[in-house]
C-alpha positions, 0 to 999 in steps of 0.5 A: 943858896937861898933864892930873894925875892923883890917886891914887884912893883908896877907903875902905869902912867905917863912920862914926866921928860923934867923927872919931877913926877910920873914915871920917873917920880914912881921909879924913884919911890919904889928904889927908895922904899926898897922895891922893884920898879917897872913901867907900863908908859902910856904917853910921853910929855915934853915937861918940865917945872914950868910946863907942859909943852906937849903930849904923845899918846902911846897907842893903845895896843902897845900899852897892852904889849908892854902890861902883858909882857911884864905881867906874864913875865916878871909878875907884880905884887901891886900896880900903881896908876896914874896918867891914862889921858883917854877912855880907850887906854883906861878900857884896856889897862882896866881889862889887863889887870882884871884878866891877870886878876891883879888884886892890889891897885892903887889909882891916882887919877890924874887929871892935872899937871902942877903947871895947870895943863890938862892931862885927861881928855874929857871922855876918860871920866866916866871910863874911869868911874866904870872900868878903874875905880871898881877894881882898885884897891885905893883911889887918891885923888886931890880935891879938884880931881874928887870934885870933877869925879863926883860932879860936884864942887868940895868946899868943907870937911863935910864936903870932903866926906861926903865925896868919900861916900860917893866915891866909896859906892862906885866899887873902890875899897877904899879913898883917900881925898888929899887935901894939899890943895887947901891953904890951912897950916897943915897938909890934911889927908881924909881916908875912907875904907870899907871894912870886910863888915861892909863899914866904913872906916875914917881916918884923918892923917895931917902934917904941918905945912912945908912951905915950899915950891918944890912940890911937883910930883908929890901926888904921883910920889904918895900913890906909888909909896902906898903902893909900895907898903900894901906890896909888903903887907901892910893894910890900907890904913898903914900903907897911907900912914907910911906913905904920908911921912915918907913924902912929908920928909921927901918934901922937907928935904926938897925944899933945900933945892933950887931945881929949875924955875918953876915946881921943883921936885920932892927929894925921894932919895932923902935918906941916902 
């Protein structure tokens, strides 16, 4: 009898109680994409499409427990990353996977909740800089989280490129600026990669504009896929081109729901 074999992913992030994004949105992708999903919780929220009633943060050396347990265990072909909420979780998620050598990591560095309310301390920016972003893979930030991240407000295409350089030069392979935050009629996505040559590579990536409510946990949704196609092989820029017509048809389909009264979720089980 021939034995299978998953493709073992891992999200690390925080619980989102509504189901729209976090967790629950990284599980939800890694099943429709055909993976298997495991989690790493690094704190609880009382959620849901309105807002963020609260946040408990998971100690720090229970997020080590659980990467240890997984990762010893079970292994994983690619992490994705997502809410960390202070320098000291972001410190010990960044020393785990260096010790396991983890070679495949997607960053999503939340910072924000689709509601508004804050879910990243101040102190965790710089950690983030120096213990995260120099041993991922890809980082995904939208363009209010790139510009906190570079210090610097982004208000143009040059803007935009100009921060993928930057961040570019603090370790990462590769960035990918989403651009859903801007009010153009189409969703514009800017991927920076730096080629074995040491180049830079730049590829743009749009679709049109859905216009919905229904777009919590889309950033959460996009960083998990892409996570999901490098754990199968596919190169960086594949992976983001995957990525970015599963959640266009994840977010199509979505808008056909009425789901609380405020940021609706995706439909990551579209296809089904």
């Amino acid at each position: 009898m021939t034995t299978k074999k998953y493709y073992r992913l891992l999200t690390i992030a925080g619980s989102d109680s509504g189901g729209g994004a976090g967790i629950q949105a990284d599980l939800k992708t890694f099943s429709a994409l055909g993976c298997f999903g495991m989690s790493v919780i690094t704190a609880l929220t009382a959620q849901n499409t309105v807002s963020v009633l609260g946040i408990y943060e998971v100690p720090s050396n229970f997020i080590k427990k659980q990467l240890d347990a997984v990762i010893s265990d079970i292994g994983v072909d690619a992490v994705k990353i997502g809410m960390l909420f202070n320098s000291e979780v972001i410190k010990t998620v960044a020393e785990r996977l260096h010790y396991y050598e983890i070679e495949k990591i997607v960053l999503d560095p939340v910072m924000v909740a689709k509601s508004g309310d804050k879910l990243l301390k101040d102190d965790a920016i710089d950690a983030m800089l120096e213990e995260l972003i120099p041993i991922s893979t890809i980082i995904t930030p939208n363009i209010p989280e790139a510009s906190v991240l570079i210090n610097k407000q982004i208000n143009s295409k040059f803007d935009i490129e100009n921060a993928g350089m930057i961040l570019l030069s603090s370790g990462t392979k590769s960035v990918l600026i989403k651009g859903g935050h801007t009010s153009d009629v189409t969703s514009s996505d800017y991927l920076f990669v730096k080629n074995k040559d040491g180049k830079i590579e730049n590829y743009l990536f749009e679709e049109k504009r859905i216009e919905t409510k229904n777009t919590h946990g889309t950033g959460c949704t996009l960083s998990s896929a892409i996570a999901a196609y490098l754990a199968k092989g596919f190169s960086i820029k594949e992976s983001v081109e995957l990525s970015k017509k599963y959640l266009t048809d994840a977010i199509r389909s979505g808008a056909e729901y009425k789901l609380g009264n405020g940021y609706g979720s995706v439909n990551h089980f579209f296809s089904n």
